[in-house]
TORPA-877215 format. One line per field, with one value per residue (C-alpha): residue number from 1; x, y, z negated. Coordinates in Angstrom, 1 decimal, always signed. Layout:
! residues N
n: c(NUM|...) $
x: c(X|...) $
y: c(Y|...) $
z: c(Z|...) $
***
This chain:
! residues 291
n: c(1|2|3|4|5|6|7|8|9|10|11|12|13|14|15|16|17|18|19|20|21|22|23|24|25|26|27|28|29|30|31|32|33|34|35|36|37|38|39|40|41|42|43|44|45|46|47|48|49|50|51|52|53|54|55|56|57|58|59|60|61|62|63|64|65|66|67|68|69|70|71|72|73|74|75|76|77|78|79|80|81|82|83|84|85|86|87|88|89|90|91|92|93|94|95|96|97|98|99|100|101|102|103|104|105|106|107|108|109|110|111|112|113|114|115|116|117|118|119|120|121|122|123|124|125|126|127|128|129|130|131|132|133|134|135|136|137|138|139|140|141|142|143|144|145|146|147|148|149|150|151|152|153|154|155|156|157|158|159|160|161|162|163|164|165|166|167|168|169|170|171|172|173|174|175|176|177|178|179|180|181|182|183|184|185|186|187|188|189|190|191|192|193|194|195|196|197|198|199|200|201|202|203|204|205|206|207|208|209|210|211|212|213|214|215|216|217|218|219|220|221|222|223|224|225|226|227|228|229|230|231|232|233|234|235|236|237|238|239|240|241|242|243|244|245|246|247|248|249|250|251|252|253|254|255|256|257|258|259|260|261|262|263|264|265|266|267|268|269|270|271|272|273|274|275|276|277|278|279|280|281|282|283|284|285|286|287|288|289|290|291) $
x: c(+89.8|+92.3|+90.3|+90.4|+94.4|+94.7|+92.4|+94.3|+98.1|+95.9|+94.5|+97.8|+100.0|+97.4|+97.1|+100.5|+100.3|+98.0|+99.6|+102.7|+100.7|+98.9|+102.2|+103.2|+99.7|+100.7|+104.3|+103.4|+100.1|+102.5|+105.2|+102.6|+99.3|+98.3|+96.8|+98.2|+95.9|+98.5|+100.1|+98.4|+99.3|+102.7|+102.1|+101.0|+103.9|+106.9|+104.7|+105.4|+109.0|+109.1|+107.2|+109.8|+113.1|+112.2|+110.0|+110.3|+114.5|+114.8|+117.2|+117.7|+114.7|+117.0|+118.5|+115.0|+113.9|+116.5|+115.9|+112.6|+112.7|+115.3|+112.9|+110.4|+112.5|+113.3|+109.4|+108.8|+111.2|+109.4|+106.7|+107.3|+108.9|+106.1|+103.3|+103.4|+106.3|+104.9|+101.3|+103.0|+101.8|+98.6|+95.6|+95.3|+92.7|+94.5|+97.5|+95.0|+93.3|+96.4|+97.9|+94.7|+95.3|+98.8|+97.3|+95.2|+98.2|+100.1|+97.4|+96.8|+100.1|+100.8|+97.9|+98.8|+102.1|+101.0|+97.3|+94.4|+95.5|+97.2|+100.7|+101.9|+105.1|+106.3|+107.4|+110.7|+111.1|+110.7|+109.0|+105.4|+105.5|+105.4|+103.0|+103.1|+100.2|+97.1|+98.3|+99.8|+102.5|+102.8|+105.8|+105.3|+103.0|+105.6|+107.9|+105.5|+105.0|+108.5|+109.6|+106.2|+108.0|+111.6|+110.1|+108.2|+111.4|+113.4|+110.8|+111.2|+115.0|+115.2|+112.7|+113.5|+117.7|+118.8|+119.7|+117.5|+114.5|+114.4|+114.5|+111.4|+109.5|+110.3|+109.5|+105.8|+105.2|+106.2|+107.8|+108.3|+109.9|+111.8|+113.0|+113.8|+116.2|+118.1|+116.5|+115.8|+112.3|+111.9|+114.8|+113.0|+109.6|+111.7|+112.8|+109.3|+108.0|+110.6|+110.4|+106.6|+107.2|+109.5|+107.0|+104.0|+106.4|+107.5|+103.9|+103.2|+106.3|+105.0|+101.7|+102.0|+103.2|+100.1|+97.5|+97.6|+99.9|+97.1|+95.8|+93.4|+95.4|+96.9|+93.2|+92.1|+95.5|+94.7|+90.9|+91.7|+95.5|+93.4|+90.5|+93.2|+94.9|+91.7|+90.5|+93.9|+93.7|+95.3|+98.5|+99.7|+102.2|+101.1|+97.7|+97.9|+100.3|+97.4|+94.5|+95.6|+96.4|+93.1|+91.8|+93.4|+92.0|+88.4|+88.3|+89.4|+87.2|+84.2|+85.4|+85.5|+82.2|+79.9|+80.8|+83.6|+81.9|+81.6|+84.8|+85.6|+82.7|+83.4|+86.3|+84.3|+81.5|+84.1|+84.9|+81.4|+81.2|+84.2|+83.5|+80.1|+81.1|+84.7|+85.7|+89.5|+90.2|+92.0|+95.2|+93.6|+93.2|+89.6|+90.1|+88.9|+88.3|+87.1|+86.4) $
y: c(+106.5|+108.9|+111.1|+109.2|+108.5|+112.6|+112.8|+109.5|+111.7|+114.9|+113.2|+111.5|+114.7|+116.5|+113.9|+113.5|+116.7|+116.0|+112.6|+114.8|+117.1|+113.6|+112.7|+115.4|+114.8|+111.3|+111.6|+114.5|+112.0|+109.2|+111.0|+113.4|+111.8|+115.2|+116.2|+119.4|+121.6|+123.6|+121.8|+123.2|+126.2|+124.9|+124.6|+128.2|+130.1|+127.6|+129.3|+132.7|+132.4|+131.0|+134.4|+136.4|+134.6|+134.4|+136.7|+139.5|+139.6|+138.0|+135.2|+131.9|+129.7|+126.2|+128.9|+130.5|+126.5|+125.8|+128.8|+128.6|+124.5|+125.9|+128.6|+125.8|+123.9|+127.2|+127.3|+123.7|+124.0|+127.5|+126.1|+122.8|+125.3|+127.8|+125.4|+122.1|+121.9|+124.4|+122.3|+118.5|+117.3|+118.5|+116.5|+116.7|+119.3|+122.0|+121.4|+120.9|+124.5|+125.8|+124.1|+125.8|+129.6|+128.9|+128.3|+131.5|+133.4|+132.6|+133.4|+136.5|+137.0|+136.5|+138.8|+141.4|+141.6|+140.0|+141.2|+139.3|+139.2|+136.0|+135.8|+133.7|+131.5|+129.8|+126.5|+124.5|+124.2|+126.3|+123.8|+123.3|+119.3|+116.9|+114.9|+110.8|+110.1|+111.0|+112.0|+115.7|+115.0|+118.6|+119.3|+120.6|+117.3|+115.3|+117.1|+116.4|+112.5|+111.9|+114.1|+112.1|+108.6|+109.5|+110.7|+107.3|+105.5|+108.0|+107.4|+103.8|+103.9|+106.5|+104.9|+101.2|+101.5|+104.7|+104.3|+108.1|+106.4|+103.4|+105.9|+108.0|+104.7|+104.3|+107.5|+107.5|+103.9|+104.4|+107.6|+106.3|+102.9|+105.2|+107.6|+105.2|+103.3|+106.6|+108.2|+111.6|+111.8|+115.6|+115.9|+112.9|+115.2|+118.6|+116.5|+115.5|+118.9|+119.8|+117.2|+117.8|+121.6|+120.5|+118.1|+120.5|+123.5|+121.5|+120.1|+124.1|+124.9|+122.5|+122.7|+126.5|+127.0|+125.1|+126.7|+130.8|+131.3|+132.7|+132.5|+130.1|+127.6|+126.3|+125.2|+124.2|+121.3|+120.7|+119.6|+117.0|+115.7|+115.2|+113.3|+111.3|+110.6|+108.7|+107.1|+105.9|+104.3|+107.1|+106.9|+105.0|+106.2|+103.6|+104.8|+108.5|+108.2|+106.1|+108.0|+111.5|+109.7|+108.1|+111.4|+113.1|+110.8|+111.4|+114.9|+114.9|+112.6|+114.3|+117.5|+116.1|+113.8|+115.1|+119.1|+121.4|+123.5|+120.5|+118.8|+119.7|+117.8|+114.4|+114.1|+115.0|+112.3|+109.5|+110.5|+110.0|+107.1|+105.7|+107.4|+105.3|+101.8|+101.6|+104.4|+103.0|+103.1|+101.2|+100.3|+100.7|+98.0|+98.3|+98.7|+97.4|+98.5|+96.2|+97.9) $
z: c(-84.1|-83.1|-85.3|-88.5|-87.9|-87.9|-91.2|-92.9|-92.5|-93.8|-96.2|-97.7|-97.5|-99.7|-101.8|-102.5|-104.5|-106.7|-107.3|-108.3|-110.9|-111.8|-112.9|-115.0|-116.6|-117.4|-118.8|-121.1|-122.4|-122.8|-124.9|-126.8|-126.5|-125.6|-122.1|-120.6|-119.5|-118.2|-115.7|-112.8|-113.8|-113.4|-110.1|-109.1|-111.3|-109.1|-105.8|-106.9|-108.0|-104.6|-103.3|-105.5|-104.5|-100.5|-99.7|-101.9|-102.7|-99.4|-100.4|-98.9|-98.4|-100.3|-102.6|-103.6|-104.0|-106.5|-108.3|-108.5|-110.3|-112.3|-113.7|-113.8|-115.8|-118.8|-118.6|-119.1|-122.1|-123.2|-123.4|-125.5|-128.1|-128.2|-127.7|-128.0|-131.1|-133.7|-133.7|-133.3|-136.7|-135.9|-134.6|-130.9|-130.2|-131.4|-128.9|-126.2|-127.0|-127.3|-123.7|-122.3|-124.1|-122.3|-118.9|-119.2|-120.0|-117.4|-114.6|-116.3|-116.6|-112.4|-111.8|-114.0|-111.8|-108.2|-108.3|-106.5|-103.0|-102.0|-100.9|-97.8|-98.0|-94.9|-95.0|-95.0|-91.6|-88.2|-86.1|-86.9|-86.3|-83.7|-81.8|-82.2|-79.9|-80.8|-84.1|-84.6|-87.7|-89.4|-90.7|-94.6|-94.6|-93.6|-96.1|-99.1|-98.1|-98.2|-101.4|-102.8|-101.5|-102.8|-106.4|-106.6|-106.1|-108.3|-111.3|-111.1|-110.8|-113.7|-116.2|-115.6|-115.1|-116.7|-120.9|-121.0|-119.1|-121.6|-124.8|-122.9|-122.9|-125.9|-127.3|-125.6|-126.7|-130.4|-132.2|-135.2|-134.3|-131.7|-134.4|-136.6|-133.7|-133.5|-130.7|-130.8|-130.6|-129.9|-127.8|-125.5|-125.8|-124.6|-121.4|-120.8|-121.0|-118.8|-116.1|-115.9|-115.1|-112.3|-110.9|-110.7|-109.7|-107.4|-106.0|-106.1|-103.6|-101.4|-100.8|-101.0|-97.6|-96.1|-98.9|-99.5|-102.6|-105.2|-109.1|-108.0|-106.8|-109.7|-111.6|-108.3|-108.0|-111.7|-111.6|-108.3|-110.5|-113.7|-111.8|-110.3|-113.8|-114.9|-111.4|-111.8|-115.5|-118.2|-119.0|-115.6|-113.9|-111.0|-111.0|-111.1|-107.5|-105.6|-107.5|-106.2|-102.8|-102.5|-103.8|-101.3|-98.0|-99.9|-99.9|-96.4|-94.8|-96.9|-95.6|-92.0|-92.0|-94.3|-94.9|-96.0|-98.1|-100.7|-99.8|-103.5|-104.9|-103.2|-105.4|-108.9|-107.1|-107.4|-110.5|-112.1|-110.3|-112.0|-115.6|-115.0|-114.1|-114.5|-117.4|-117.7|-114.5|-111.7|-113.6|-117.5|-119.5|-121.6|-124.6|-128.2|-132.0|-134.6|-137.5) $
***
C-alpha cells in the first residue's frame, strides 16, 4: 500500500506535464484545427534557455525562469508568423508537415549548438522533499502538481470570465462568425500560438530538473501529451488534463509492476485500446456525417 501511495504522487507529478503539453495541443487544434507537431519541441528549447540563463550566464534561478517563458513566448509568436500564417488558407496537411519541418529544426538547431550530451538543471528549491508517512513528497513534483492545479484554475478563470477568453472561444469555434463580430481572428490565433509555447516551455522547465535536459526529451513529452489529447476526447481541454494525468499513473505503475524497460509502451497500449473501442475519447462526443 505504502508502495502504490509512493507510485500514485510519481505518477501524478509526471503526468502533470504531459497534461500541460496536452494542452497546448488542444488550444492550438481548437483555434487552427491544426495539430502541432511541435509542441514538444517547445518543451525542450524552454529547458535549454533555462541551461543558458542559470547555468551557463549564471543568473538567478526566478530570473533565468522569466527569461526563459519570455523567449518561449517570441518563439511561440515566431513561429505562428513563419509557420502556421503563410499556409492558413491552405488545407491542413501542409501546416502539419510544415509544424513537423519546424520541430526538426529546432532539435537540430539545439544540437548544432549544445551537442549530444545532456545538460543537468537543478531544481527550484534546495531541499529535496519531505516525508508524509510512508510517502516521500519530492519537491519539483510537488512544484509541478501545484503549477498544474493553479493553471487548471487559471484556464477556467481566463476562458470563462475574461472578455479575451470569450473571443478565443469564439475564434476556435467559428472564424468567420468571429471575424465577422469584429474579433480579430489572427490576432486571437498569435495569442494561442503564444500561450501554447509558454505551456510546453513551461512543462519543459519543470520536468527538466527531475529528467536530464537533452534533444530527446522534447519528442519523448510529445508522443505521451498527444496520446493524452485523444484518450482525453480531441479538442477538450477537460480531457487532455486527466488523460496526461491518468497517463502519467499508467506509465508509473507499468514501470513499477510489470517492467521499466517498456514503461513507454503501456502508455501507446492504452492508446490502442481506446483508438479500438472508444476512438473519441473520454470527453468526445462521436460524431456523424450524412451525406
Amino acid at each position: 500500500m505504502d508502495q502504490a501511495l509512493q507510485l500514485l504522487f510519481t505518477g501524478i507529478g509526471i503526468g502533470s506535464v504531459y497534461a500541460l503539453v496536452a494542452l497546448g495541443f488542444v488550444l492550438i487544434f481548437r483555434a487552427t484545427n491544426v495539430v502541432n507537431f511541435a509542441q514538444g519541441e517547445f518543451s525542450m528549447v524552454a529547458a535549454y534557455l533555462m541551461v543558458v540563463f542559470a547555468v551557463d550566464l549564471a543568473l538567478p534561478y526566478w530570473l533565468s525562469f522569466l527569461l526563459a517563458l519570455g523567449g518561449m513566448a517570441v518563439l511561440g509568436a515566431v513561429f505562428n508568423l513563419g509557420v502556421y500564417y503563410p499556409l492558413r488558407h491552405r488545407t491542413y496537411l501542409p501546416v502539419i508537415i510544415a509544424t513537423i519541418g519546424a520541430s526538426i529544426l529546432m532539435a537540430n538547431g539545439v544540437l548544432a549548438i549544445y551537442g549530444p550530451a545532456p545538460q543537468v538543471l537543478e531544481g527550484w528549491f534546495e531541499t529535496p522533499g519531505i516525508q508524509l508517512g510512508p510517502v516521500y513528497l519530492d519537491s519539483q513534483y510537488l512544484l509541478i502538481i501545484a503549477v498544474t492545479i493553479a493553471l487548471v484554475f487559471f484556464n477556467y478563470w481566463f476562458f470563462e470570465r475574461t472578455m479575451i477568453g470569450k473571443k478565443l472561444q469564439a475564434t476556435s469555434q467559428d472564424k468567420e462568425m468571429a471575424s465577422l463580430l469584429g474579433i480579430s481572428v489572427s490576432t486571437m490565433i498569435m495569442i494561442t500560438f503564444i500561450y501554447s509555447a509558454v505551456l510546453g516551455g513551461l512543462a519543459g522547465i519543470l520536468v527538466a530538473p527531475i529528467l536530464f535536459v537533452s534533444i530527446q526529451m522534447g519528442s519523448t513529452i510529445a508522443l505521451k501529451a498527444f496520446a493524452a489529447t485523444i484518450i482525453g476526447g480531441f479538442g477538450d481541454v477537460t480531457g487532455a488534463i486527466i488523460g496526461g494525468i491518468a497517463l502519467g499513473i499508467i506509465e508509473t505503475f507499468g514501470a513499477s509492476y510489470i517492467s521499466v524497460p517498456y514503461k513507454d509502451a503501456f502508455a501507446f497500449m492504452v492508446l490502442i485500446l481506446f483508438l479500438v473501442f472508444r476512438p473519441q475519447g473520454i470527453f468526445g462526443e462521436r460524431v456523424a456525417e450524412k451525406a
